[in-house]
Structure formats: C-alpha cells, structure tokens
C-alpha positions as CSV (number, residue, x, y, z in Angstrom):
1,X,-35.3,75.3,41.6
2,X,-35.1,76.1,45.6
3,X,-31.9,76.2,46.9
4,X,-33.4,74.9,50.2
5,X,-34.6,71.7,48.5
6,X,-33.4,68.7,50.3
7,X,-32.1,65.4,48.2
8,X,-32.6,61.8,49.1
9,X,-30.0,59.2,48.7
10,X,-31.0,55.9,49.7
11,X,-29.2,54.2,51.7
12,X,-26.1,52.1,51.3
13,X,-26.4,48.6,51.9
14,X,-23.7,46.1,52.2
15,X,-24.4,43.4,49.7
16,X,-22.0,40.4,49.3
17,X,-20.8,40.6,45.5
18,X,-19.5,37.0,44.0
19,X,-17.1,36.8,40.9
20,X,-16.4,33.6,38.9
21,X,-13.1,32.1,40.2
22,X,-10.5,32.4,37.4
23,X,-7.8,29.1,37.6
24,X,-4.5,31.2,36.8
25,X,-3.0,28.1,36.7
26,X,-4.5,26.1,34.3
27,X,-2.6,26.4,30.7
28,X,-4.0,28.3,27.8
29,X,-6.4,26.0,25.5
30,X,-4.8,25.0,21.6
31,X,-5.4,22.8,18.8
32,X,-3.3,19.6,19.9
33,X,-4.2,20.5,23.9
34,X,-7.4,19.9,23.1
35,X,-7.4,17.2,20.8
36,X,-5.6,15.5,23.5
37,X,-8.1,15.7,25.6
38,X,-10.4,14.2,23.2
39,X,-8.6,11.6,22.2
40,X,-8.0,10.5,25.6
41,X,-11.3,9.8,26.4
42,X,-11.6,7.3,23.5
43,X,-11.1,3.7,24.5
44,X,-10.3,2.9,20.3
45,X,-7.8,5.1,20.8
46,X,-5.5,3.0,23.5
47,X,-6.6,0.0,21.9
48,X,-5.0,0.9,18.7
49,X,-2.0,2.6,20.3
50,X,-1.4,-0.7,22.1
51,X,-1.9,-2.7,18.6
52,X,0.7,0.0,17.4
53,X,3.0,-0.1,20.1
54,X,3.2,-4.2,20.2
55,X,4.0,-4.4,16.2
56,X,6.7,-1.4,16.7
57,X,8.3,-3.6,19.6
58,X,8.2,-6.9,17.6
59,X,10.3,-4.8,15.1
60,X,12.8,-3.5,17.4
61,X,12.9,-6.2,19.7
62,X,11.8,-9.2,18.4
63,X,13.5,-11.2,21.3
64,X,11.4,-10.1,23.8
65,X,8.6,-11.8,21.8
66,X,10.3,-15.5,20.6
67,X,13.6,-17.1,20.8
68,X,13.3,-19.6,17.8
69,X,15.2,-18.2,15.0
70,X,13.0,-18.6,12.2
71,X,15.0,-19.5,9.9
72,X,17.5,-21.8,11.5
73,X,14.9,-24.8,12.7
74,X,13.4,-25.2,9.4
75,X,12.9,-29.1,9.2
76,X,10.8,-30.9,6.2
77,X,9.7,-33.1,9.0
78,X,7.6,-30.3,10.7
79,X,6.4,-29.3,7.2
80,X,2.9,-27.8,7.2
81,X,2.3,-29.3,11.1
82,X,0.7,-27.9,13.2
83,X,0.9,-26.4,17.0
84,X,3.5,-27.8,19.1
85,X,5.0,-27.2,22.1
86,X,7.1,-24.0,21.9
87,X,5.8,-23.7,18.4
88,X,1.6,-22.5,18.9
89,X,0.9,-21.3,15.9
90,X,2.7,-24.2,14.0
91,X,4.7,-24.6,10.7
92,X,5.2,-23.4,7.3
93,X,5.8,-25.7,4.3
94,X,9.5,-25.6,4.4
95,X,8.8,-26.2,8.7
96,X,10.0,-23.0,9.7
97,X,8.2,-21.8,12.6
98,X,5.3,-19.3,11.9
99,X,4.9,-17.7,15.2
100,X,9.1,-16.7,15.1
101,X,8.2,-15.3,11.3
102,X,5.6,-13.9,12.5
103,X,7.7,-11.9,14.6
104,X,10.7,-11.3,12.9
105,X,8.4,-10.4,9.7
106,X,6.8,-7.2,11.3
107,X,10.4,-5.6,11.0
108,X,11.0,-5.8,7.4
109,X,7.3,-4.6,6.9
110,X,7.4,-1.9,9.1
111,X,10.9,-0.6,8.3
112,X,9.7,-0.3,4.7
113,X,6.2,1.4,5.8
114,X,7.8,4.1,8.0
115,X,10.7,5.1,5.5
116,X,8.1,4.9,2.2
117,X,6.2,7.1,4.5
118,X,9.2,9.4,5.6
119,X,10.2,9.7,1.9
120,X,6.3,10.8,0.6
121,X,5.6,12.6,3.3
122,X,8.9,14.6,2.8
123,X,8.4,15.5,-0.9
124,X,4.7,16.5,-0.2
125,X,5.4,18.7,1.9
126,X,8.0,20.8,0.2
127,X,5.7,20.7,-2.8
128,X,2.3,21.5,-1.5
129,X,4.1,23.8,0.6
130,X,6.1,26.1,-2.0
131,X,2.5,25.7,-4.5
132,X,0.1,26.6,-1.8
133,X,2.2,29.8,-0.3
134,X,3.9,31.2,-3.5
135,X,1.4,30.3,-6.0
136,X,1.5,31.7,-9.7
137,X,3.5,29.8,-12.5
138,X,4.9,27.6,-9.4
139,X,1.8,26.3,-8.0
140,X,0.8,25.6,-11.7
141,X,3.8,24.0,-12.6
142,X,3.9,22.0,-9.4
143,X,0.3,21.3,-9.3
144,X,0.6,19.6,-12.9
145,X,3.5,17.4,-12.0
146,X,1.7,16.2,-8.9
147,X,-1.4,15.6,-11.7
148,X,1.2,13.3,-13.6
149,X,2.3,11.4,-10.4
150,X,-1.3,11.3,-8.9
151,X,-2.6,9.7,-12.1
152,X,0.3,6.8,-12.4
153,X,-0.8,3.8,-9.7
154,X,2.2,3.6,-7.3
155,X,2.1,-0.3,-6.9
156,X,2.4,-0.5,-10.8
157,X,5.3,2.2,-10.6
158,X,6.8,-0.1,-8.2
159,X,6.6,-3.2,-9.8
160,X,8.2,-1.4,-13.0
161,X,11.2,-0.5,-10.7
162,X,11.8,-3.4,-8.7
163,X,11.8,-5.1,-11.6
164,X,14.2,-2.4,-13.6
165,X,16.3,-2.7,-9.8
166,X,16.5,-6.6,-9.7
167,X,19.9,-6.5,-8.6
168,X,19.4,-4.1,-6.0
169,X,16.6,-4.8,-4.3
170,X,16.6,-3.5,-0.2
171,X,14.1,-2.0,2.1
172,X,15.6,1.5,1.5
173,X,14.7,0.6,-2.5
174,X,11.5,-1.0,-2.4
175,X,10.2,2.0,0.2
176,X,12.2,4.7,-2.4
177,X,9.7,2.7,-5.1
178,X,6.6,3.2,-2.9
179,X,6.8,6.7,-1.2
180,X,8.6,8.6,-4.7
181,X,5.5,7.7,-6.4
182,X,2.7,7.8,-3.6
183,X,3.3,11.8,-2.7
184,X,0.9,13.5,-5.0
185,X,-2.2,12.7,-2.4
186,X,0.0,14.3,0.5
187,X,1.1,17.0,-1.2
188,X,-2.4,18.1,-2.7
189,X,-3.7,18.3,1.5
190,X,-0.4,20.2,2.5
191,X,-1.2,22.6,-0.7
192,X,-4.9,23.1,0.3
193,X,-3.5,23.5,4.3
194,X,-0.8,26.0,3.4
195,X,-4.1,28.3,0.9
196,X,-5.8,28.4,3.9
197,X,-3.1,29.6,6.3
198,X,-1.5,32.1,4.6
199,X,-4.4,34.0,5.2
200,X,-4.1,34.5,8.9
201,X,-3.3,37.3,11.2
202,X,0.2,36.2,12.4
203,X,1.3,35.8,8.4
204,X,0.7,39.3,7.6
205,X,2.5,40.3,10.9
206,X,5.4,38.5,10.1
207,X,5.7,40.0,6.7
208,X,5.4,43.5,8.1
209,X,8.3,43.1,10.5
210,X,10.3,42.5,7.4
211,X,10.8,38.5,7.4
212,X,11.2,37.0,4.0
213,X,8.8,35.1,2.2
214,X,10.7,31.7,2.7
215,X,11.3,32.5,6.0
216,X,7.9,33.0,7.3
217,X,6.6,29.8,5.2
218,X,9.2,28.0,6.9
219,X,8.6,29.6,10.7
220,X,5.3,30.7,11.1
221,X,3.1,29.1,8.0
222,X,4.4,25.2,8.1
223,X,4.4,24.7,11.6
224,X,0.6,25.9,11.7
225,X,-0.6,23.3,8.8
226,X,1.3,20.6,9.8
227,X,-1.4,19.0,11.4
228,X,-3.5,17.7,8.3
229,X,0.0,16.0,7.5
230,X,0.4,14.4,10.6
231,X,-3.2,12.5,9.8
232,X,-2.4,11.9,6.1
233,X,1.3,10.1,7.0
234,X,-0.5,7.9,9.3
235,X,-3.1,6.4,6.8
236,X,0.3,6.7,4.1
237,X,2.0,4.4,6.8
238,X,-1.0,1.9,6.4
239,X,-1.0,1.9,2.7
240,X,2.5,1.5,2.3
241,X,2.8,-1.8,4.7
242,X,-0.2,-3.0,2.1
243,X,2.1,-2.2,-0.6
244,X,5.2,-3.9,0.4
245,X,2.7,-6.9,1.0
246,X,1.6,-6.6,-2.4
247,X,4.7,-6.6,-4.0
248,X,5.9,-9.5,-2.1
249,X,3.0,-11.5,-3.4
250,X,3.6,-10.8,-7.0
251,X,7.0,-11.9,-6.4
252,X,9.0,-8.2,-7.2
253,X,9.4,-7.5,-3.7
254,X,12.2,-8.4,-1.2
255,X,12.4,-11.8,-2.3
256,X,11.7,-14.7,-0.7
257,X,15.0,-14.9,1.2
258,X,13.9,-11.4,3.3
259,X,11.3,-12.5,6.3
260,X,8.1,-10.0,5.5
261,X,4.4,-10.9,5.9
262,X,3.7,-10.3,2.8
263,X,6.7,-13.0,1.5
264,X,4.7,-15.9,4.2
265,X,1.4,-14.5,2.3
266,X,3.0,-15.2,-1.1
267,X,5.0,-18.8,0.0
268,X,2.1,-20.4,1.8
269,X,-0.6,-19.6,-0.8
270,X,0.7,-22.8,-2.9
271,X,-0.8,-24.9,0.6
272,X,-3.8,-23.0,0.8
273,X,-5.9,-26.3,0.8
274,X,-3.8,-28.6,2.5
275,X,-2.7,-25.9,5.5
276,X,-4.5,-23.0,5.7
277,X,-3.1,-21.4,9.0
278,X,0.3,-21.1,7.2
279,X,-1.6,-18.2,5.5
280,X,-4.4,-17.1,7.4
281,X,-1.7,-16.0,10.5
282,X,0.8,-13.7,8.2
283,X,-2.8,-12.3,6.4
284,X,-4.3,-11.5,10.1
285,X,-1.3,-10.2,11.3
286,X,-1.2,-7.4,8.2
287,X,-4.7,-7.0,8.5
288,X,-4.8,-5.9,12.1
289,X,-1.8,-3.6,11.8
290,X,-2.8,-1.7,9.0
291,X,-6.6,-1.5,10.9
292,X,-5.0,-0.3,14.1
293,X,-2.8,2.6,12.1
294,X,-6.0,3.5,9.9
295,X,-8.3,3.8,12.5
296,X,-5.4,6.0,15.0
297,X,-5.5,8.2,11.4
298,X,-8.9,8.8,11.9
299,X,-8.9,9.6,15.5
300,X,-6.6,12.0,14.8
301,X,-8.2,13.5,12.1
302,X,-12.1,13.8,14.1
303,X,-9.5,15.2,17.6
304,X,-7.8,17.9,15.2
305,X,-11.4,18.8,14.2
306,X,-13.2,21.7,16.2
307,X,-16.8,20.7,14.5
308,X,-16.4,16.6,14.3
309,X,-15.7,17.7,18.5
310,X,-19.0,19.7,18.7
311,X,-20.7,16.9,16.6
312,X,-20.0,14.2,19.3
C-alpha cells in the first residue's frame, strides 16, 4: 500500500439522539403492587368490600345501625306483624323486631366465622408448612393425618362436639368445633405453595449464608407463599359463617338464647306459611354475606394470578 494514499472520513453530522425517559420515581413492580392495581379497577371488587365492610360494622357497632334492643320489645301482640313504623322489616313470632336481630345477629355470626377461620387457617399453615419444606417421613406422616381430617365432614364433626360440649357451648367452642376440623383443605394449598417455593433463588442463598432450616422457612419461604393462604382463609371465612348457620338450624349450635342468623333461620321456619319474611330476611342476609366474601376470594385469587391478568 502507498504511503501517500489519502483516507476519507465522512463527515460528522450532528444528529439529535432521543432515549426513553426512565421514571426514577415510580416504585419497583411486585406480586400484591400489581394485584392492586388490578383489583382496583374492578367495580365487584368495591361492591363486595362495601357488602364486607357494612356486615363487619353491624358487628362492631350495631348502634350505628338500630336502637331497638332486640330482645327487650318482644311483645306477642306484634307477633308475626309486619312493617311498622320504626320496625321496616317487621316481627318475628315471639314479636321481636327483625330488623334490630338482623343487626345484632351479624356479630355472633361473624365473631364465629373469623375465629373458626383464625384457628384453621393457623393449623394449616404450620402443617402444610413443615410437610411441604422438610418433607420425608414428616410430610408423609403429616400428609396422612390431614387425609384422616380431610375425609371426616366438619359439620358432622361439629355436631358430635357440640353435642359432647352441651354445657359449654360459646362462640370460641362452636368456632374451635368448625376450624379444628376444617384445616386439611388449607393445609394441603399451603403444602403445595411451600413445594413450589423452596425451589427458588433466595432459598438456596439463605441456606448458603448459614441460616437454619427453620429459620429460613420461617423468614424467607412463608412470607413468599403466603398469598394462596390469604385467598383460601377468605372462602374458609364464607364456609364457616354457613356452618355456624347450619348448626343453629339443627338445633346444636349457640342455642336459641344467642342472637345469630342462623338461630332466626331455625325459629322462624315453624311460620314459614303463615309469615314468610320472618325467614326470608335472616336467609338473605347470610346469603349475601357469604356471596360478597366468596366472590372478594375470587378476586383475589384471579389479581394474585400473573396468567388469569394476561387472560383478561
């Protein structure tokens, strides 16, 4: 090659170069960030969070609702009569206000659904928990005792120990009843959760930096699988307000002393034909509360759901 050959270099043009703007301060995505957002968006959503919020306020406060006791005006002269002034939805046999039992009902039924809840959710967890991440003889020993209690029917397990508990029958009894024989479902999606964690990144981490076993089940693997819980204790909450409703109609529940939807259910079906509203109110009642906590399960479930997202 010449020395004296000469080189072209084109020439340099300024040209205007455009980048993406980055929002530094918008927060990182996640799992319950964007299920959020989802869930938000979904009008059946607020509508069953108000349904939710109005029955949990009835049982905390069920003065800001009625100021009839609903035991205390009980006359045989209002028996089975119907709307009245102060009184819209009418009267019972015994002519105790409806509407004020109405009201002061949702406590007993709720009170009994949120601990029979508390108490299955609680003993699922530590068992799917400890089968799912440990596994072995202990997953097979725990998996077969959550076989026994999965195959006994917790309202008939119930109606054997409020029966056996006559004497002692309470909420904190009739929910021990329900949720000690209603965990096996719970802990069988908290088992299949904690398989399917263990397997991550951040597990294998934490056991290299020399954290126990327990501990990183406790700190790192529970905390990530709690989610499918979350869902499953809301539909249990639903169930177990159905139960105590069930029970009360067959007559083992709280007796008919304790104000519960279910008890109104079981005293007004003897005037079915003769008064109908004195059992058509306590039934809608039930109905829509359990429909407004299934259908927030559900929500929940399809938010917490990367593909039932993409689907919509």
């Amino acid at each position: 090659m010449s020395s004296n050959q000469t080189h072209y270099v084109a020439p340099i043009r300024d040209a205007a170069v455009t980048v993406d703007a980055i929002r530094i301060d918008e927060k990182p995505s996640s799992l319950w960030r964007d299920a959020w957002r989802d869930l938000r968006k979904r009008p059946t959503f607020w509508i069953s969070i108000a349904v939710v919020a109005v029955v949990l306020l009835m049982a905390v406060w069920p003065t800001l609702f009625t100021q009839t006791p609903p035991n205390d005006e009980c006359q045989l002269t209002n028996s089975n009569g119907g709307p009245a002034e102060g009184h819209p939805l009418g009267f019972t046999f015994q002519g105790c206000d409806i509407y004020a039992r109405l009201v002061w009902g949702a406590r007993t039924s709720l009170a009994v659904g949120v601990i029979a809840t508390l108490i299955g959710s609680a003993i699922g967890l530590v068992m799917g928990a400890l089968a799912g991440f440990y596994g072995g003889w202990l997953d097979s020993l725990l998996s077969r005792v959550g076989d026994i209690f999965f195959s006994i029917p917790y309202i008939l397990a119930a109606v054997v120990v409020m029966s056996v508990f006559a004497d002692f029958r309470n909420v904190f009894t009739l929910a021990l009843a329900i949720g000690g024989f209603a965990w096996a479902s719970t802990a069988r999606v908290v088992r299949a959760e904690i398989l399917r964690v263990r397997q991550a990144d951040f597990v294998t981490a934490s056991r290299a930096l020399g954290l126990s076993r327990f501990r990183t089940l406790v700190s790192h693997v529970v905390p990530n699988a709690i989610a499918p819980l979350l869902v499953v204790s809301t539909l249990s909450l639903a169930a177990a307000i159905v139960a105590e409703a069930t029970l009360a109609f067959l007559g083992v529940g709280l007796g008919s002393s304790t104000m519960s939807w279910g008890a109104d259910i079981s005293q007004a079906q003897t005037s079915l034909r003769t008064s109908p509203m004195a059992l058509i109110w306590p039934s809608l009642a039930l109905t829509i509360t359990v429909l407004a906590f299934i259908l927030l399960g559900e929500l929940i479930r399809d938010a917490l759901d990367p593909r039932a997202r993409a689907r919509r």
